[in-house]
C-alpha positions as CSV (number, residue, x, y, z in Angstrom):
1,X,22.2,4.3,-45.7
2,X,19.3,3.1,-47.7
3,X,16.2,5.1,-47.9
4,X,14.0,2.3,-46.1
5,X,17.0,2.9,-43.2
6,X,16.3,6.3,-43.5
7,X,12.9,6.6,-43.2
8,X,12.4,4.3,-40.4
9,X,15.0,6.7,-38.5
10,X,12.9,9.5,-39.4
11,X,9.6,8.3,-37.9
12,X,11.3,7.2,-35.1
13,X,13.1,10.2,-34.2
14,X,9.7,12.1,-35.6
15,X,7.5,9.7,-33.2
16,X,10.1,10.4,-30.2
17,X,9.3,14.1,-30.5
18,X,5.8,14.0,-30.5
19,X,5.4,11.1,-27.5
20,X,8.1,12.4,-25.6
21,X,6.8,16.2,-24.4
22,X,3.3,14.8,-24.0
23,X,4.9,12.0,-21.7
24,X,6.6,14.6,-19.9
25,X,3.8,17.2,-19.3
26,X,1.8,14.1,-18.2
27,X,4.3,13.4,-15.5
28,X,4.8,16.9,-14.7
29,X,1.0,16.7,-13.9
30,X,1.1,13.5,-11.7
31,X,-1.4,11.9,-13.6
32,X,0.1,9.9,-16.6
33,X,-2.9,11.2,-18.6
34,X,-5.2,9.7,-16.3
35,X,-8.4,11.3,-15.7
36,X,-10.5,12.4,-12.1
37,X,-12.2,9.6,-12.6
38,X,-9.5,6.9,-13.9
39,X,-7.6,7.9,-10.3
40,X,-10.8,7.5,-8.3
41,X,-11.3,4.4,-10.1
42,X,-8.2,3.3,-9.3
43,X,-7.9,4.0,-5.9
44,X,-11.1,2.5,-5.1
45,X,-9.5,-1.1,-6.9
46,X,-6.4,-0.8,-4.2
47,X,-8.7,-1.3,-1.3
48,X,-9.8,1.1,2.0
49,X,-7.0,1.1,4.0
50,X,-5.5,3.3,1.2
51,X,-7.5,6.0,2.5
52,X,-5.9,5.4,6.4
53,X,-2.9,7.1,7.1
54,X,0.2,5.1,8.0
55,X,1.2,4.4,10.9
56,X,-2.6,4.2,12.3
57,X,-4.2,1.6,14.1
58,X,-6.6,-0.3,12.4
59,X,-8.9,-3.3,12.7
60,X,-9.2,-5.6,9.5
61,X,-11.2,-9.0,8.9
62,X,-10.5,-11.2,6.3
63,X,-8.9,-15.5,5.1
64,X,-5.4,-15.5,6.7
65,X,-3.0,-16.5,3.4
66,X,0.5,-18.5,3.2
67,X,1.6,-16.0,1.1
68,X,4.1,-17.8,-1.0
69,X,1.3,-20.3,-2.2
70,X,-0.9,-17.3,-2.2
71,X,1.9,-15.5,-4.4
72,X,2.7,-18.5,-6.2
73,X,-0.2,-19.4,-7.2
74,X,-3.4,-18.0,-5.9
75,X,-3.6,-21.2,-3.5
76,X,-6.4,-20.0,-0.8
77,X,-9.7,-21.1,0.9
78,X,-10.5,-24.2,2.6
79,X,-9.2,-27.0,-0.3
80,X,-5.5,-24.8,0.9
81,X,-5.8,-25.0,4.5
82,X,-3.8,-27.9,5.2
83,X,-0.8,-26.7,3.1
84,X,-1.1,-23.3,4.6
85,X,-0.7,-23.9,7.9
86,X,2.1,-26.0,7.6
87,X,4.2,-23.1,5.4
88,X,2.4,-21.2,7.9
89,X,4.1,-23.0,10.4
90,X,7.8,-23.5,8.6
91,X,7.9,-19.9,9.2
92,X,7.0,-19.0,5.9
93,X,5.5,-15.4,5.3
94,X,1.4,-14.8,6.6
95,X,-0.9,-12.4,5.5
96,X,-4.2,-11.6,5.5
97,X,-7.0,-10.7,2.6
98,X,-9.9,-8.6,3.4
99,X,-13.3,-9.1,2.0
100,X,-12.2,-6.4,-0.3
101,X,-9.7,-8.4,-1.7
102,X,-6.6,-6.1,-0.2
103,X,-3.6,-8.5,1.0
104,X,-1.8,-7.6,4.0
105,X,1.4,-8.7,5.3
106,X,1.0,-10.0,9.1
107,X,4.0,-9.5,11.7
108,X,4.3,-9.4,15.3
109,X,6.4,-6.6,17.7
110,X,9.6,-6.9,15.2
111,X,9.1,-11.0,15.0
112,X,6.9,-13.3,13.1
113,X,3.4,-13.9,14.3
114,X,3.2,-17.5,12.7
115,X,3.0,-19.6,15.4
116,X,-0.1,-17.8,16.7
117,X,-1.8,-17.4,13.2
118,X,-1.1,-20.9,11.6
119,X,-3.8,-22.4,13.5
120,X,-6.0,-20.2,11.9
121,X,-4.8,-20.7,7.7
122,X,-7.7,-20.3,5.3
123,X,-10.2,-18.9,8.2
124,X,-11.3,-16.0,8.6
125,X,-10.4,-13.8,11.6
126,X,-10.2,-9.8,12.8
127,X,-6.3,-8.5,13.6
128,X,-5.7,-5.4,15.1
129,X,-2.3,-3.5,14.3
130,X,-0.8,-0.8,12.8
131,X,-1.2,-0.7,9.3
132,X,1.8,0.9,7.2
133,X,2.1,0.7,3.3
134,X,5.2,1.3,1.4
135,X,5.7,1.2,-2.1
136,X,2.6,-1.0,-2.7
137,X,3.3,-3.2,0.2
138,X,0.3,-3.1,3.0
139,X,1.8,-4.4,6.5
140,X,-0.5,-4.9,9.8
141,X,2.6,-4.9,12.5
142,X,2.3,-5.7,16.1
143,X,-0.9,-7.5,15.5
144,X,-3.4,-8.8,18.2
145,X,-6.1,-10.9,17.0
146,X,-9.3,-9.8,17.8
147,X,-11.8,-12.2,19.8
């Protein structure tokens, strides 16, 4: 082996042993190295209903989305609403994004909700459902719309 070889392998295997135990203690401490403050921080950036337990009821206001435009491409508002309601309407997935900017997926009892939300792509409305989040996913199920 060359000595350039062998140098390289001993930095890496010398890099490895440093990175690796402080990786693991980090991990061991569930914060990744992450301060107090770098968690606050960061749970204040994924929105309020973090903070309510799942399976509650809650009440949440905000622009229902096409989410695949949405998702696509950040297509919202009112320049989107004619697009929206017709993916709305093909059956294509619906959420909703609170003033906060936390998306939420919209669903019925255990069946889509589109045909009573599509009239409302790109407005603003209040839904009322129980809100569950799983592995970064925040659902409203067995929504009402509020009036």
């Amino acid at each position: 082996m060359n000595p350039m070889k062998k140098l390289i392998a001993l930095l890496t295997v010398l890099g490895a042993s440093v990175v690796l135990p402080l990786a693991t203690q980090a991990a061991d401490q569930g914060d990744m190295g992450m301060s107090k403050d770098d968690m606050k921080m960061s749970g204040e950036h994924m929105g309020h209903m973090d903070m309510a337990k799942s399976g509650s009821t809650v009440t949440v206001t905000g622009e229902v989305l096409d989410m695949a435009c949405y998702l696509d491409h950040g297509a919202s508002g009112e320049k989107h609403a004619g697009c929206a309601e017709k993916c709305i309407s093909s059956g294509l997935p619906v959420g909703l994004k609170s003033a906060d900017g936390t998306v939420y997926l919209l669903i019925g009892e255990h069946k889509p909700a589109n045909a009573e939300l599509a009239p409302y792509a790109a407005k603003t409305i209040t839904v009322k459902g129980k809100f569950v989040n799983r592995d970064g996913i925040n659902l409203l199920e067995n929504i009402e719309i509020v009036k």
